[in-house]
C-alpha positions as CSV (number, residue, x, y, z in Angstrom):
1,X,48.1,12.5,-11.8
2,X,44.7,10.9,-10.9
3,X,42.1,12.4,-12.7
4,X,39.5,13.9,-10.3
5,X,35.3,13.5,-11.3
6,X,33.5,16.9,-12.1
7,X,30.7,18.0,-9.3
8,X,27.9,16.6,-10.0
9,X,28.9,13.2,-12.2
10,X,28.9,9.9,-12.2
11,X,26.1,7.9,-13.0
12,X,22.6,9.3,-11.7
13,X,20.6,7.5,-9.4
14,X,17.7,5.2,-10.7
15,X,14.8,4.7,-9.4
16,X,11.8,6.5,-7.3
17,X,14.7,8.2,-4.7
18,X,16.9,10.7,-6.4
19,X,18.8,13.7,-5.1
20,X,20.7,11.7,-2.7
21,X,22.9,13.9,-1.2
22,X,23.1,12.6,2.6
23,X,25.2,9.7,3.6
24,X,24.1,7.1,5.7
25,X,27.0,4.6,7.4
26,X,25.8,0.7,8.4
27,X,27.2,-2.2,8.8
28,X,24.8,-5.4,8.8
29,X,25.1,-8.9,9.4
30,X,25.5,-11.0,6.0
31,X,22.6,-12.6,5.7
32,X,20.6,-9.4,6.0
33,X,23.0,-7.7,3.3
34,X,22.1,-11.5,0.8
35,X,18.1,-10.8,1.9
36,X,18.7,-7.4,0.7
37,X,20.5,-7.8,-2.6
38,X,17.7,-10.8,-3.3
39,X,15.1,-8.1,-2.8
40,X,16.7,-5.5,-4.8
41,X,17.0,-8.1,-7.9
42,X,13.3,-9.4,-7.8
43,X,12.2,-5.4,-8.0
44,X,15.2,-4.7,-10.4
45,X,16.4,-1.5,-8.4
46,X,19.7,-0.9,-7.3
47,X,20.4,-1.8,-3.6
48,X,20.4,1.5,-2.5
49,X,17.2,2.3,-3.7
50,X,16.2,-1.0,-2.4
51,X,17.1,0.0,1.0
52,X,16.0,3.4,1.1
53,X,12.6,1.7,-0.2
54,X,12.3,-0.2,2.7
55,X,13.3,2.1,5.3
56,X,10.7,4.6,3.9
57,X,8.0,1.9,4.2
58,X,9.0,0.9,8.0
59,X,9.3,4.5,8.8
60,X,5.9,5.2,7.3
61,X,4.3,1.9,8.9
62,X,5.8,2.7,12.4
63,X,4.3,5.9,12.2
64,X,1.0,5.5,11.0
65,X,-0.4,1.9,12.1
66,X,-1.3,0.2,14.5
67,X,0.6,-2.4,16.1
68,X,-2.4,-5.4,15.7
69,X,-3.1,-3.8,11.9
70,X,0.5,-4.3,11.0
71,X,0.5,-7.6,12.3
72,X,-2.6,-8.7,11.1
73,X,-1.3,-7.5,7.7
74,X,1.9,-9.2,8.1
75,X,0.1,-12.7,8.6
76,X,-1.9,-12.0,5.5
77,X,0.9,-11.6,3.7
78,X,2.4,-14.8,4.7
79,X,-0.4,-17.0,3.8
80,X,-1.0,-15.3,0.2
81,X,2.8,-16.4,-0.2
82,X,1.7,-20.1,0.6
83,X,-1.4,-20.0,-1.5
84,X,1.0,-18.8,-4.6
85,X,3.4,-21.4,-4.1
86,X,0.7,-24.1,-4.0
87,X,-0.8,-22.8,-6.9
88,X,1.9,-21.5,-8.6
89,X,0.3,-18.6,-10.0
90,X,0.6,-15.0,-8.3
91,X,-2.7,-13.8,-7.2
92,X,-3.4,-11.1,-9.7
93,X,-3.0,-13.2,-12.4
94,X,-5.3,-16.3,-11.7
95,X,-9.0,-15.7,-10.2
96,X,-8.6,-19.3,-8.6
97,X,-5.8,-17.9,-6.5
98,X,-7.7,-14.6,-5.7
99,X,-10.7,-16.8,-4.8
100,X,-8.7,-18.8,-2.6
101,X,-7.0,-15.9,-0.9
102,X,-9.8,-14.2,-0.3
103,X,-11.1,-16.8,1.7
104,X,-7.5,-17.4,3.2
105,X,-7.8,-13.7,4.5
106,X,-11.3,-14.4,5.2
107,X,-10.2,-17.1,7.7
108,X,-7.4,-15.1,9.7
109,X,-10.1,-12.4,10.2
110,X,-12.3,-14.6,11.3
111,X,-9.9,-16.5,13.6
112,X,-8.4,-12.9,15.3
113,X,-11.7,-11.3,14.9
114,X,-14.9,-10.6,17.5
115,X,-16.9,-14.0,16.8
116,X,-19.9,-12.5,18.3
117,X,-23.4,-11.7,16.6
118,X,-22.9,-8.5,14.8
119,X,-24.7,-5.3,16.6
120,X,-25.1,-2.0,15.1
121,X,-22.3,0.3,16.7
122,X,-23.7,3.3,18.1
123,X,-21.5,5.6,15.9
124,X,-23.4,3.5,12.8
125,X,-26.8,4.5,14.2
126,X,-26.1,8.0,14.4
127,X,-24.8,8.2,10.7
128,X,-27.7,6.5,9.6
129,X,-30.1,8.7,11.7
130,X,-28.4,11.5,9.4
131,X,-28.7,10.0,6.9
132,X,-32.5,10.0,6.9
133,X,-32.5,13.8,7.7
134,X,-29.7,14.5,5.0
135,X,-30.8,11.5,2.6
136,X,-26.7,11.5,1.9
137,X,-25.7,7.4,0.9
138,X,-29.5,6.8,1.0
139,X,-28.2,3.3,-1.8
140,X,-25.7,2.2,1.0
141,X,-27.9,0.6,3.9
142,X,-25.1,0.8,7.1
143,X,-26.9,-1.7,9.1
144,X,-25.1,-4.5,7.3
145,X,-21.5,-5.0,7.8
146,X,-21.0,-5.8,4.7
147,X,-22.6,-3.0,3.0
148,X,-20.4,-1.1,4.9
149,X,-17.3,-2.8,3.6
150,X,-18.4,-2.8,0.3
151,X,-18.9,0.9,0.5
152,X,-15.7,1.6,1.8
153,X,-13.5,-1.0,-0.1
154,X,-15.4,1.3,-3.1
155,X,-14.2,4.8,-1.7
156,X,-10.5,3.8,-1.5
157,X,-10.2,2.2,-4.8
158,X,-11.6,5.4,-6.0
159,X,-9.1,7.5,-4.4
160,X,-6.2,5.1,-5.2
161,X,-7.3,5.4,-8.8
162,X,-7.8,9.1,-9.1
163,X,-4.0,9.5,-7.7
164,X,-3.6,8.4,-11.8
165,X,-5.9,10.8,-13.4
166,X,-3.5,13.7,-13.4
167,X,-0.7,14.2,-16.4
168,X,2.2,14.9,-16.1
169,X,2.9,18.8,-14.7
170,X,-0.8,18.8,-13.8
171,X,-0.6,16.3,-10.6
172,X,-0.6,17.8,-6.9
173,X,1.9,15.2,-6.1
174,X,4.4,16.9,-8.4
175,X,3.8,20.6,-7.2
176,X,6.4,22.4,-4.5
177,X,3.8,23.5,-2.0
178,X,4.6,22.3,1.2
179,X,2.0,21.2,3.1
180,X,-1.0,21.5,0.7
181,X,-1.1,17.5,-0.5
182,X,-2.8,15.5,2.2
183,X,-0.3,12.3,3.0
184,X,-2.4,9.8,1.7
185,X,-2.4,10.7,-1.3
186,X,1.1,10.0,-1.8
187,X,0.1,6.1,-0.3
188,X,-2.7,6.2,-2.6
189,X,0.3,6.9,-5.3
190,X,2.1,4.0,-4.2
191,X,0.0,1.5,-4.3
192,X,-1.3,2.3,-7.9
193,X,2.5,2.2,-9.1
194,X,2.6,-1.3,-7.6
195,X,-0.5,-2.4,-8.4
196,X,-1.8,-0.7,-11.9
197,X,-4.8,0.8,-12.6
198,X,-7.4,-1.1,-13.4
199,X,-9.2,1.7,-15.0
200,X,-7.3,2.2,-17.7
201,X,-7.8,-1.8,-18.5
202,X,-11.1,-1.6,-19.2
């Protein structure tokens, strides 16, 4: 008699998806199943956690992003991957590749970009005409483009870092309250996971 598996065995899903209980049917073409499996073994998941990964990400890009910011992304991607193989050296881990990506990225903005003399939006003026009334960011001076890039590069690696602050039990991105936690937060999340924290390097 063939021995039947109690509810709820096997071996338990690993990785960031877990209570999988829907089923999802699709056939693919080879060399998307190879791309796949190459994917999953560079991240070290499973392939179904691989998938889901990437389905969540496409899902979340499509629904979220602009069509010219995903591509523009896309391209910088790609030509990080050529400075790394040139250098051989992945981007975090050597400050001549950083330097030389950041003026690779520098470049594509620049090519895509307005080349025109910078003006003051009008949306700029006003914030800084309340900011004189309000003295709120009186250190940042909005005027410059790149103060104003500097100031904002600041306020999202703050909130990326806080999503790491919390313990465990003590996070809002743990709690059951639909709803409450703003969905940013949860990309904040992500892209501490994958990228560290660099506060708690110093």
């Amino acid at each position: 008699m063939k021995r039947r598996r109690a509810p709820g065995g096997g071996r338990k899903p690993q990785g960031p998806f877990k209570e999988n209980k829907a089923a999802l049917s699709i056939r693919v073409n080879l060399g998307t199943r190879r791309a796949l499996e190459a994917s999953a073994k560079e991240n070290r998941r499973s392939l179904s956690q691989e998938a889901q990964s990437r389905l969540r990400e496409s899902l979340f890009r499509d629904r979220n992003t602009r069509p010219d910011i995903v591509a523009l992304t896309e391209a910088m991607a790609i030509v990080i991957g050529y400075v790394e193989s040139f250098t051989e050296m992945k981007w975090s881990d050597s400050a001549f590749t950083t330097t030389a990506i950041r003026r690779a990225v520098d470049a594509l903005l620049g090519y895509w970009g307005n080349p025109g003399v910078p003006k003051i939006p009008v949306a700029i003026k006003n914030r800084m005409t309340e900011q004189k009334r309000g003295e709120r960011n009186a250190s940042v001076n909005f005027s410059k483009p790149v103060e104003v890039g500097d100031f904002w590069a600041s306020q999202l690696i703050f909130q990326i870092e806080s999503r790491g602050a919390f313990e465990d039990g003590g996070d809002p991105l743990e709690w059951d309250v639909p709803g409450w936690v703003p969905p940013t937060w949860k990309r904040h999340r992500r892209i501490l996971r994958t990228l560290g924290s660099r506060w708690r390097r110093h």
